[in-house]
C-alpha positions in Angstrom: -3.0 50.1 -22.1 -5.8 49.9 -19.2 -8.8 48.5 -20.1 -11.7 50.3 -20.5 -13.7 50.7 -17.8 -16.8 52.5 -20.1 -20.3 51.0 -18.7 -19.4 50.4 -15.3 -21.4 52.5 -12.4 -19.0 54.4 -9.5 -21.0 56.6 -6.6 -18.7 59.2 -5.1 -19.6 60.4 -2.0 -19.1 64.2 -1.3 -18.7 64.4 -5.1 -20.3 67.7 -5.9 -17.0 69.7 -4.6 -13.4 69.8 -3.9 -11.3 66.3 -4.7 -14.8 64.3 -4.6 -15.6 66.3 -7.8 -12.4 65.8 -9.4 -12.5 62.3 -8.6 -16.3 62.5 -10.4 -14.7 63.9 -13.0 -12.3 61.6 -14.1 -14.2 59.0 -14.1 -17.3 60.5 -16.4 -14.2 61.1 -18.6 -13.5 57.7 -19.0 -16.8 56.7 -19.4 -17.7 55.7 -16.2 -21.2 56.3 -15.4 -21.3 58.2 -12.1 -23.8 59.1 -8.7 -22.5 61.7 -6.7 -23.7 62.1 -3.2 -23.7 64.9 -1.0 -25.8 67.3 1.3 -26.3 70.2 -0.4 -28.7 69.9 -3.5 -27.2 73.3 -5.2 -23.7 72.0 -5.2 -24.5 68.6 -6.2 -27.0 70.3 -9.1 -24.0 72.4 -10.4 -21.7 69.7 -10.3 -23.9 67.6 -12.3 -24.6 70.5 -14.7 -20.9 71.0 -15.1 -20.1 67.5 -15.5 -22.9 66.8 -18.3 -21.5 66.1 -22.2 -18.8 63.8 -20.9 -19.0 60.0 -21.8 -20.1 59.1 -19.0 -23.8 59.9 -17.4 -23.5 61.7 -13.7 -26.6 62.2 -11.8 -26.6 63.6 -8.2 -28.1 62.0 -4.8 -28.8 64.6 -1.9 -28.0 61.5 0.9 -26.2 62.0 4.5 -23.5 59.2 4.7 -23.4 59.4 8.0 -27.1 57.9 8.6 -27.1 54.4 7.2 -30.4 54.6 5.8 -29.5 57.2 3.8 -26.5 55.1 2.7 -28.4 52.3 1.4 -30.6 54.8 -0.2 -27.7 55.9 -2.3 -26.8 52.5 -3.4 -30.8 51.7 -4.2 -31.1 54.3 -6.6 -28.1 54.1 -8.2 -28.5 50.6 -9.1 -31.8 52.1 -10.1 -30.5 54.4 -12.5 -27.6 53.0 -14.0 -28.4 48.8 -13.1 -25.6 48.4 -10.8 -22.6 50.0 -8.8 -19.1 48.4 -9.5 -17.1 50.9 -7.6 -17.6 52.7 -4.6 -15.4 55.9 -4.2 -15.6 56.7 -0.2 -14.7 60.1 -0.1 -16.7 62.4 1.9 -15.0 63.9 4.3 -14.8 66.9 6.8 -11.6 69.1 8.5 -12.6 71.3 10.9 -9.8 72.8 12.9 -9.5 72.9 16.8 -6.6 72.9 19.7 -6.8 69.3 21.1 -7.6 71.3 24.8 -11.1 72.8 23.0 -12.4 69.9 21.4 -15.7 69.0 22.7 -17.3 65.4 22.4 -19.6 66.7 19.7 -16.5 68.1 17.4 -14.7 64.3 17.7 -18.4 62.3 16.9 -18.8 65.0 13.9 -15.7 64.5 12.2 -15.6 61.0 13.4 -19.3 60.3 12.3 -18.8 61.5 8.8 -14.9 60.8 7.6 -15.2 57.1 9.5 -18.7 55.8 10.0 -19.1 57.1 6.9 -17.0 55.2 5.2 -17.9 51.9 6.6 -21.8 52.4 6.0 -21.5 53.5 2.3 -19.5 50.2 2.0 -21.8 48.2 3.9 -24.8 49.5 1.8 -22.8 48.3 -1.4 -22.2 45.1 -0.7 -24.5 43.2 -2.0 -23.9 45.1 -5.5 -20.4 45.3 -5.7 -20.7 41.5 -5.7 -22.7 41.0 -8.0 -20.1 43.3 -10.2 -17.4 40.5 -10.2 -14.9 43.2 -10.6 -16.1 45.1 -7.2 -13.8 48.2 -6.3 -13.6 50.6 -2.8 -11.2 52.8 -3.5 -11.2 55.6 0.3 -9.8 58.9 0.0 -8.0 59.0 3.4 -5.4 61.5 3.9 -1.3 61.8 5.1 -2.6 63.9 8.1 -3.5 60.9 10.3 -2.1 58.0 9.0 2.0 59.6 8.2 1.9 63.1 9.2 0.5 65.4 12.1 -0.6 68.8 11.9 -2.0 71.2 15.0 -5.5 71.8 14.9 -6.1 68.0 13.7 -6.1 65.3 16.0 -9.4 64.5 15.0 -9.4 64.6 11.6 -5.9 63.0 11.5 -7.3 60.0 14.1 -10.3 59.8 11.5 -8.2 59.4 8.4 -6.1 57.0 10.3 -8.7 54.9 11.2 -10.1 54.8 7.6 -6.7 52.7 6.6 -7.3 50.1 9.4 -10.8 49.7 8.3 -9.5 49.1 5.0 -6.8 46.6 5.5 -9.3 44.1 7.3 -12.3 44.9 4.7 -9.8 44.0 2.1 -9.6 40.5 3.8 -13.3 40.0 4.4 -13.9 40.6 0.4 -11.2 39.5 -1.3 -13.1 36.3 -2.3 -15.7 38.5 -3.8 -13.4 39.8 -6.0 -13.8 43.2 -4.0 -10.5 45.2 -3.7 -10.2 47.8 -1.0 -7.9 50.5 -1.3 -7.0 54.0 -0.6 -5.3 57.2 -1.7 -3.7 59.7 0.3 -4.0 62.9 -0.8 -1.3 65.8 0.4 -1.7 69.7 -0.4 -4.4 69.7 -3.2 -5.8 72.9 -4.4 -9.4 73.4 -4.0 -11.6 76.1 -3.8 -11.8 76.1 0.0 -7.8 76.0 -0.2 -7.8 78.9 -3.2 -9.5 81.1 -0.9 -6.5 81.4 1.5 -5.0 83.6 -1.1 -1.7 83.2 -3.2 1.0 84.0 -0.2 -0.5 81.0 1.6 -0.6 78.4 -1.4 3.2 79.6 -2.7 4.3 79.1 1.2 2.3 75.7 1.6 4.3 74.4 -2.2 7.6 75.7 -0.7 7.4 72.1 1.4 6.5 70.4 -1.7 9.7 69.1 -3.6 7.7 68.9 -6.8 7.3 72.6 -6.3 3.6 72.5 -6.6 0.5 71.3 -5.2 -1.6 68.7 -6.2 -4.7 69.0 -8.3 -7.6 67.3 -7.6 -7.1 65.0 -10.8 -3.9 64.0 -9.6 -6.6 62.4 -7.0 -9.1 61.0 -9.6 -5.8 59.9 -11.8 -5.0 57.6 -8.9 -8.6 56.2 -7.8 -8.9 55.6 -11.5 -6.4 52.9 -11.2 -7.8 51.4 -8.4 -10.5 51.0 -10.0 -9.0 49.7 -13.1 -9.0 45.4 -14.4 -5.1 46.0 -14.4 -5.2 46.5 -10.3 -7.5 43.3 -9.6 -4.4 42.4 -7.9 -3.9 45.2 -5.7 -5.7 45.5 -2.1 -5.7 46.5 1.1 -2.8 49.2 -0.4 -2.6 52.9 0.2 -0.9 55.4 -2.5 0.6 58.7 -0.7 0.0 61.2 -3.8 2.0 64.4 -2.1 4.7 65.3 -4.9 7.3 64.3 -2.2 5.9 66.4 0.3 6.6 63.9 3.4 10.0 63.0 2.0 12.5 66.1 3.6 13.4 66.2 6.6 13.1 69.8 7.5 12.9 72.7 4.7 16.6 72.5 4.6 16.4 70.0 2.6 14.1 71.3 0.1 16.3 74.3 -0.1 19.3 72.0 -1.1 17.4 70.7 -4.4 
């Protein structure tokens, strides 16, 4: 039995869609009181809408994680709101595809500026506050693509994801006497909408290489930063959980076949 982690304040970054909502999500549910950030005021404004009734409160923040300002912005007025943050979920993120031969300088800053910078600046801005928690929590959604896996089209995203985890494992030092843990979760095939738009023949060929024989949902995600963020993982830093269903386990579709 975890306990409860009703009262405490989380901002999610990219919130208002995809895993960042799910994330959201499951942590209104448990009565977590919740900012989600993102770029785009309609998504964040139906997210919010959507999200209302649960335990917890959720409020939206129109803020740029990749601008530092805007970073400590987000942390103000959440503390603002809710009278502190005791979890920061860094999860806003971007995958563009493109051949490593086309990428330009701008399409490496943009996915590095976002999935990295962003990450370290939203965690910077918290500081203060998730010390002042005493149960401070950073839970990063990186991603298998990067740090385990490879996949053509995303050498930048995957050297992004990457470098999130060695961020992490050295933040995890610096804050460990804070009684700040630092961890991450690597997602594998989740269904989104952006993913649900590729039609059924893709999704049923992309879960063929899943062993579980499905892809993830985006509260299989929130199910695992909800841990992180938990009393029962004080323990636990610097860590990263692959949550795939297996899919990094075979060796070749062979061996999928075989089950």
């Amino acid at each position: 039995m975890f306990t409860s982690l009703q009262g405490r304040t989380a901002i999610v970054t990219g919130g208002s869609k995809g895993i960042g909502r799910g994330i959201a999500e499951t942590f209104t549910r448990a009565g977590v009181d919740v900012v989600i950030t993102g770029r785009n005021s309609d998504d964040l404004d139906r997210t919010v809408a959507a999200l209302a009734g649960l335990p917890g409160r959720v409020s939206g923040i129109s803020a740029d994680i990749c601008d530092p300002e805007d970073s400590r912005r987000a942390v103000t007025e959440a503390v603002r709101r809710y009278g502190g943050v005791d979890i920061v979920c860094a999860n806003a993120g971007i995958f563009p595809s493109g051949r490593l031969e086309d990428l330009t300088p701008d399409d490496i800053e943009a996915v590095l500026a976002v999935n990295f910078k962003g990450t370290v600046y939203i965690v910077q801005a918290a500081l203060a506050a998730l010390t002042s928690s005493g149960h401070g929590r950073v839970v990063i959604t990186s991603s298998i693509t990067g740090p385990i896996t490879g996949y053509p089209g995303w050498s930048h995203y995957g050297a992004s994801k990457a470098a999130q985890l060695g961020f992490l494992r050295t933040a995890a030092m610096e804050l460990a006497p804070k009684k700040i843990t630092v961890n991450a979760v690597l997602p594998g095939n989740i269904v989104t909408d952006g993913l649900g738009e590729m039609g059924q023949e893709y999704l049923d060929q992309m879960a063929s290489a899943v062993p579980a024989g499905r892809l993830g949902s985006v509260a299989d995600i929130g199910n695992a930063a909800l841990f992180f963020a938990t009393d029962e993982a004080a323990y636990i830093t610097g860590q990263s959980l692959v949550v795939d269903g297996g899919q990094i386990l075979p060796e070749s579709h062979l061996a999928i076949a075989e089950l």
